[in-house]
N, C-alpha and C positions, 0 to 999 in steps of 0.2 A: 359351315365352318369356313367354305372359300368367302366369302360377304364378308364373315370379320377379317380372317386374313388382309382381307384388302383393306378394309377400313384401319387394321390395326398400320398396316405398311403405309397409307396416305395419311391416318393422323402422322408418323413418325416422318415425315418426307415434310409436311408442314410444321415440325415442331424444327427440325433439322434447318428450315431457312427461316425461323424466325417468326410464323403466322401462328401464334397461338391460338386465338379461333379456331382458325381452319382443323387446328390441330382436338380441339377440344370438341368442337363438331363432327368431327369424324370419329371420335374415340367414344362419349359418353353414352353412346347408344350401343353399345358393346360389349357384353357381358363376359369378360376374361381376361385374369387376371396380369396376360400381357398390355391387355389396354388400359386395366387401374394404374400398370405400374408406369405406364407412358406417362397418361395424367397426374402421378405426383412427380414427374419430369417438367409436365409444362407449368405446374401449379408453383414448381421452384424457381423455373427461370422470370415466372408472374412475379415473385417474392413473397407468392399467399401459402404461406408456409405451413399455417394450419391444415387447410384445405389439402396442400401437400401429402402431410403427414398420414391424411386420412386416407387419402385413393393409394398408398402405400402400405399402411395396415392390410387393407380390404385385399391388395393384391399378395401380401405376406399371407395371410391368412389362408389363400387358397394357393397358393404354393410357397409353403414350407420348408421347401428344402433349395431352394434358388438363393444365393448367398449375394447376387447383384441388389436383392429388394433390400434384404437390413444394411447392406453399405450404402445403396442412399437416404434410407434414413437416416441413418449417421450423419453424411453431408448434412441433410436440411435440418437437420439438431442442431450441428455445427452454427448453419447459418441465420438461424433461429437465436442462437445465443445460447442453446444447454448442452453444454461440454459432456456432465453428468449421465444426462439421455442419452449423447450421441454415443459415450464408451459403451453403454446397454447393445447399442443396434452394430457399434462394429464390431465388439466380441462376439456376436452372435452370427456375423458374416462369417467372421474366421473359424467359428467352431463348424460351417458347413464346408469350408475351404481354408486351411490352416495357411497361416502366412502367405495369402493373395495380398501384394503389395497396395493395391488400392483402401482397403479397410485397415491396413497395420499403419499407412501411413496417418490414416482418418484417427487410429486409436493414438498415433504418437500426438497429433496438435490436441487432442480432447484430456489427454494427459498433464500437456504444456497447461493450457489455459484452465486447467484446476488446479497447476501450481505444484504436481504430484511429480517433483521432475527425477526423481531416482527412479521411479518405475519408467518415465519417458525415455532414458537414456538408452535402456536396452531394448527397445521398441525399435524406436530412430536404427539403432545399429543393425539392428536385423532388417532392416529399409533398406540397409548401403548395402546390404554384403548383396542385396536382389538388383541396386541401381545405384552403384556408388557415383553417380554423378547428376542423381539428383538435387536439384537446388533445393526444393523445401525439405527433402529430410536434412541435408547439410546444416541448415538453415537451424530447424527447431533442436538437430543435434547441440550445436554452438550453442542454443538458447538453455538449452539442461544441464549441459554443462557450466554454463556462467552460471548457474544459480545455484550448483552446488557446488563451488566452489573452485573449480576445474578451471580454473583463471587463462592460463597457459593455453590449454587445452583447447577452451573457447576460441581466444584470442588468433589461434593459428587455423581453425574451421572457419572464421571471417574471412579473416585471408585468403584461404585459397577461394574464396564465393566472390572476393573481389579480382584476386588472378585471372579466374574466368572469366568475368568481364560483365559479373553481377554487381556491377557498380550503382545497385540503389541506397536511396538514403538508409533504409530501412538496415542494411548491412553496417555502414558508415558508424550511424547510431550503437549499434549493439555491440563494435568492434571498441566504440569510443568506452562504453559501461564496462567493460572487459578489463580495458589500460585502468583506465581512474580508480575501479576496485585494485585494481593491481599496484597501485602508486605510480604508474607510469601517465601520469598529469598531463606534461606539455602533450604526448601522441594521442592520448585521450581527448585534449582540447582540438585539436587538430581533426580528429574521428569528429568527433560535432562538431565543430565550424562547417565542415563537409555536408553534413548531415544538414544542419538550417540552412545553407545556401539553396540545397537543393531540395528541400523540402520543409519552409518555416510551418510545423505545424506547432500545436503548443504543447505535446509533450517535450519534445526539442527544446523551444525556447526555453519552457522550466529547466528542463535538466542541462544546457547550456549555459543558463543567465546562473542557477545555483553552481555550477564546477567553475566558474569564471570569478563566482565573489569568496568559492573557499580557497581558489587557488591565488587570493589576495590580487587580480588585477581589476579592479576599480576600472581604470580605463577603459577594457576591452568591455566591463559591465555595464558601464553607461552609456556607451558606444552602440551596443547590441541593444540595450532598453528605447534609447531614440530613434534605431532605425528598422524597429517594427513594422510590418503591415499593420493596417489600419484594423481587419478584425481581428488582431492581437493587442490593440490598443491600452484595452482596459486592464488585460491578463499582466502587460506592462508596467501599468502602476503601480496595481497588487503587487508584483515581485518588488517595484522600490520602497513600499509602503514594508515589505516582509525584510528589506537589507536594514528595517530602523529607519529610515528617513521620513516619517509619516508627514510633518510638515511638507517635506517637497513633494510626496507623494499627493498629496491633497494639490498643491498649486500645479501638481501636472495632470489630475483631474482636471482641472479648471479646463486647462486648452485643450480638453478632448473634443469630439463633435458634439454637436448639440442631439444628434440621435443616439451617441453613446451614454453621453450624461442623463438623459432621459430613459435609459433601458432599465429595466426589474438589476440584471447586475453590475450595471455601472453604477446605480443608486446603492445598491446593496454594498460593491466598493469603498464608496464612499460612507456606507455609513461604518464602516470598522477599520478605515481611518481614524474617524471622528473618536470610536471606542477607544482605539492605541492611542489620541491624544486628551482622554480621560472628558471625551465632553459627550456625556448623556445624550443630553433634549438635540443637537442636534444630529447623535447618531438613531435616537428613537425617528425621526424627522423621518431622514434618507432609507431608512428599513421599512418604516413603513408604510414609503412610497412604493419601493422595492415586490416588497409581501403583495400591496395591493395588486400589483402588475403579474405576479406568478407566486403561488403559495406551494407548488410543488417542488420546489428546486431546493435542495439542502443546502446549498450555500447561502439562498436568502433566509431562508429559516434560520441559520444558523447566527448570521449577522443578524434577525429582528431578534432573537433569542439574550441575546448577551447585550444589545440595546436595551429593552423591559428589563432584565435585572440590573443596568446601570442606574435608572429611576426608580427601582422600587416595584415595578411590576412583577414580582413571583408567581399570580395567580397568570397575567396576561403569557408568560415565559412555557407555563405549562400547558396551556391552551395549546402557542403553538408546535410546541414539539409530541403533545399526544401522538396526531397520527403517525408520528416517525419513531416515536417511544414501543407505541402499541404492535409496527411493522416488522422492527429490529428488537426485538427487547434485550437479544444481548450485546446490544451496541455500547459502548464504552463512554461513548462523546455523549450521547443525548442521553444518558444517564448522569453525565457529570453535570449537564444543566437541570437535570431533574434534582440534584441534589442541593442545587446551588440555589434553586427557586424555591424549597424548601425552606434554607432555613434564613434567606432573607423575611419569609413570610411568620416566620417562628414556630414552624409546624414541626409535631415532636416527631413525626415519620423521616426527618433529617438523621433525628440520631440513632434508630432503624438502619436507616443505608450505610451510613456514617459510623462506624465505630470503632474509633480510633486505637483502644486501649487495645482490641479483639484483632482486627484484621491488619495493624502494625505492627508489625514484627521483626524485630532485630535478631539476628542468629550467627555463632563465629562459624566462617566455613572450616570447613574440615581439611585439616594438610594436604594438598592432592598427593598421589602419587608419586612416588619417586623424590621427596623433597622431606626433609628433618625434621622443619620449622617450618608455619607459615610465612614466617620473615623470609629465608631461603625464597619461598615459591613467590611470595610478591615480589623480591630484586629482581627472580628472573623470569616473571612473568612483565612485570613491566620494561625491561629490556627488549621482550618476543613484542611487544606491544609499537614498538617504535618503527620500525618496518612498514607496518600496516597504517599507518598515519601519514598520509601522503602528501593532506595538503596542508593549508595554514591556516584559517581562520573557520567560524562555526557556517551550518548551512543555514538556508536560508530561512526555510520552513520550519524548524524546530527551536526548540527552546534555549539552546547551547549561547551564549553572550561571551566573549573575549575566551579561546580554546580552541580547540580543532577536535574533532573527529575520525573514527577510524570510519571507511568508504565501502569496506566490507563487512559479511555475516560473521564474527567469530566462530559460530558454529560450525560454518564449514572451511575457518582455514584450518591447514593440515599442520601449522607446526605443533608440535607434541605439548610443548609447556602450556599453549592456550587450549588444546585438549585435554590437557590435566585440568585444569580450571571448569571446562563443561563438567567433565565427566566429575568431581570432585562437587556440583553443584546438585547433585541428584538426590542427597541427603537432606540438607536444610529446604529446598521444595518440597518433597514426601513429608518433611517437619510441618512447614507451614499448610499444607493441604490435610494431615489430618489435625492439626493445633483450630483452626478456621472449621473443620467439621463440615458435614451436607445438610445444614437445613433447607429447607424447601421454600422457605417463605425468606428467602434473600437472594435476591440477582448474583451474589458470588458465590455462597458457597452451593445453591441449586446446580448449580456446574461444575460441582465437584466429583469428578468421576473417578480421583484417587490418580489416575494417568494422564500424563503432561506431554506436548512436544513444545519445542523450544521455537518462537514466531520474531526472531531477532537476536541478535547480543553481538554490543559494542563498544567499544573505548571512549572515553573523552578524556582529555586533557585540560584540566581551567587553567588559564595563568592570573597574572596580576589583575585584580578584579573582573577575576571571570565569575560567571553563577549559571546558572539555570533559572530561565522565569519561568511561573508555575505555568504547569502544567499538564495534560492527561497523556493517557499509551493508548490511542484509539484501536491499533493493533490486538489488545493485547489481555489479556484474564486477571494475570498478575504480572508485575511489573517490579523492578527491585533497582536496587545502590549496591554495588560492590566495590568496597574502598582498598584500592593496592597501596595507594598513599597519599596522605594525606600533612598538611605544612603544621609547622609547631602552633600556629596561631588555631588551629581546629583543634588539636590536643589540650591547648590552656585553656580553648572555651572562649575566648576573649572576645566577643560582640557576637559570640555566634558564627564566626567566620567559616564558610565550608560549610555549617551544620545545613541537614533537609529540614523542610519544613514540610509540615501537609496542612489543608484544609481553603488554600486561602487560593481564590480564583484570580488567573491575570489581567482583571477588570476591577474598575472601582467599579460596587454595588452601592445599594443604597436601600437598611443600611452599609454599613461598612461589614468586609468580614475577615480578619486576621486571622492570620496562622490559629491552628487549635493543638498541633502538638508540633518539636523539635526531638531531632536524633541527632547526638554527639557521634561523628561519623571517627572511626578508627582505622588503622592499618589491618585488615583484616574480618573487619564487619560487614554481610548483607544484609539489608535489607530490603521486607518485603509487604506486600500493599497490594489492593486493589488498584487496576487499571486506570478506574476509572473515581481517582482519587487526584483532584487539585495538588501538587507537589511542587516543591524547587528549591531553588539552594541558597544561604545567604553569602554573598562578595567575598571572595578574599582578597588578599589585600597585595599590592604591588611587591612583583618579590618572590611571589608563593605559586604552588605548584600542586595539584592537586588531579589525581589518575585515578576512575572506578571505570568499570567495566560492567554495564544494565545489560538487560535484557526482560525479554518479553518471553511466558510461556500462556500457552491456552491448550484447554482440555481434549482429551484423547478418548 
């Protein structure tokens, strides 16, 4: 027992300054479960996480009631990438030592990053009341808070991380998402400027270059597009190709490097430019140059995908998205191309997936709460609506054309009247989940489990030839239109103006594939659809004004 003693004390003394050998040769000849549990120490700071895991097990196994072995499990979950596992190994720490701050705070971030933030919230808090001056509980507190809505709340937990003189980007950033949900724009653009000077990564530059073109300054957005670093170069054009400019977006391809123009996604880039400016053979071209150079990246897939159905290719379309169809099946996006490759091809398993009459459905919602009339509750629901629209034009990535957006979840703001509206949506969903039924042999309703949570819900605003270009809800199960108000020109029907359309993808195919049904959108009407159903709205007309309120639910 003194022999391993010693060996367990000089692997530990070599792990301590860094000689993992040294430390792994003096440990694996040592049969006890203090020296497995060193080795899934050194086997962490290796990064062989698997290996980790194991000489972890091994030492859990023979001491079962040591509450240090499942918290670092937990860790090397964490840094493994499974949130899922790591909650497994820290509740299991805590139930041999309740509320030891090391594992509670493990349980708080495995919470954060599965997005489960109402349970994180009073995790995080039982963290402060043991170390209220820790920075990552502070830290993932503010993060649970912004996301459930706690705007305020977050916004002032930034702050003091900044007070103390936690002046990283990463604060900067989170404080900047806080303001912008909040309508407070300029301080939010201010939060990210901060944030990119001192750390240009590219979720930054996204969420930067998008807050800069809704909050209508052009300037500071092409300002910040030219003065990218070089490995944000490509990501750069994407974003102008995504403001609508796809001709300049293509001529600012041109002056990239010739290593970037040559990459699997600068080609792929380019080739859905070439789609936004409706020319096929040469987006088939740059895809698949693209594909050749890397077949695993969803984004190249993505662009050869809707290249092949520009030409005609349905069979080539499904080829490539099989292995991403077969891995995700209940992916929304590569079903909407599974759908799309269908029925350019004329295959009748289109109208299987597809069925317009069955899983389109219009329904009047029901008066919320405290309100006489629907009319009553759209005046003053659209009213509570204006607040929460902070900036001015649509973002960058979505389908919204001439209109703005609301910048938070409705679900979790707290004014009452757009709570009346959730809660008041709960009827026509339970309608349309048992109206659609649980068959087994269809990707929607096989996920019908009768129980919904709600994965979004938002405002927009169309004005004078605003629309929506079609689209999908990759988020999302079922996806819906709800009309607060709508202009007289969508009431008369006159071109169709305001009305949704479904079926019609935002690519020329070949062949061609036109809308397959229209809904006369009203004051007062949802509706609701498959996610993963091609949708959008036709123009209205200079003048006109047009307010619904979507959202996304997926099953429970």
């Amino acid at each position: 027992m003194i022999g391993a003693e010693a060996a367990i004390a000089k692997g530990y003394a070599a792990y301590q300054r860094g000689d993992l050998e040294g430390a792994r040769a003096a440990l694996t000849p040592v049969s006890h479960p203090q020296a497995w549990h060193l080795l899934g120490l050194v086997e962490r700071k290796a990064g062989r996480f698997v290996d980790a895991l194991r000489w972890l097990a091994k030492a859990e196994s023979a001491d079962r009631q040591n509450p240090e072995i499942p918290n670092n499990q937990g860790r090397v979950a964490m840094d493994a990438g499974d949130p899922f596992a790591a909650e497994r190994f820290f509740r299991r720490s805590l139930s041999l030592r309740p509320n030891w701050e090391p594992p509670l705070s493990g349980l708080g971030r495995s919470l954060n990053d599965q997005k489960r933030w109402d349970e994180a919230g009073p995790v995080w808090r039982e963290v402060l009341k043991q170390n209220p001056d820790d920075p990552g509980a502070r830290y993932g507190a503010a993060m649970a808070d912004l996301e459930i809505g706690k705007l305020d709340v977050a916004e002032a937990g930034y702050t003091a991380l900044l007070d103390a003189g936690i002046r990283d980007a990463a604060v900067y950033f989170m404080r900047g998402r806080a303001r912008l949900e909040a309508s407070k724009i300029e301080q939010g653009l201010e939060d990210l400027q901060t944030a990119w000077a001192s750390r240009p990564e590219p979720h930054v530059l996204k969420n930067l270059a998008n807050s800069l073109w809704m909050a209508g300054d052009r300037l500071a957005f092409d300002k910040l597009l030219r003065s990218v670093p070089d490995d944000l170069a490509i990501m750069a054009v994407d974003l102008i190709g995504q403001s609508g400019d796809f001709q300049g977006a293509l001529e600012a391809w041109e002056h990239l490097s010739s290593h970037h123009r040559a990459s699997a996604h600068g080609l792929a880039v380019k080739a859905i430019l070439h789609r936004d400016l409706s020319q096929g053979d040469q987006s088939v071209e740059a895809a698949e140059a693209a594909y050749a150079l890397a077949q695993s990246d969803p984004f190249i897939v993505d662009a050869l995908a809707c290249a092949r159905l520009m030409v005609g290719d349905g069979a080539g379309t499904l080829a490539a998205i099989k292995p991403w169809r077969d891995a995700k099946p209940n992916s929304q996006h590569w079903l909407s191309y599974e759908t799309t490759a269908l029925r350019v091809m004329g295959d009748p398993r289109y109208d299987h997936l597809v069925q317009m009459d069955n899983h389109v459905r219009a329904y009047e919602l029901p008066v919320p709460e405290g309100f006489s009339s629907i009319q009553s509750f759209n005046d003053a629901f659209v009213e509570a609506l204006e607040p929460v629209r902070g900036f001015t034009t649509h973002p960058l990535d979505q389908s919204l054309r001439l209109g703005a957006q609301t910048s938070r979840d409705l679900a979790k703001t707290p004014d009452p009247v757009i709570q009346a509206y959730i809660k008041a949506l709960d009827r026509p969903i339970r309608a349309y989940m048992a109206d659609i039924g649980k068959g087994v042999d269809h990707p929607l309703t096989i996920r019908n489990s009768g129980e919904y949570r709600f994965n979004g819900c938002w405002s927009v605003k169309l004005t004078g030839g605003g629309r929506h270009v079609n689209h999908i809800h990759s988020e999302g199960w079922i996806s819906s239109a709800y009309y607060a108000s709508v202009p007289a020109e969508t009431q008369s029907g006159e071109g169709k103006a305001g009305w949704i359309k479904f079926g019609e993808p935002p690519f020329v195919t070949a062949p061609e594939a036109p809308p397959q049904k229209w809904i006369q959108p009203e004051a007062g009407l949802l509706v609701l659809f498959p996610s993963y159903l091609w949708h959008g709205t036709e123009p209205i007309s200079e003048g006109s004004t047009r307010i619904t309120a979507p959202f996304d639910v997926v099953p429970v």
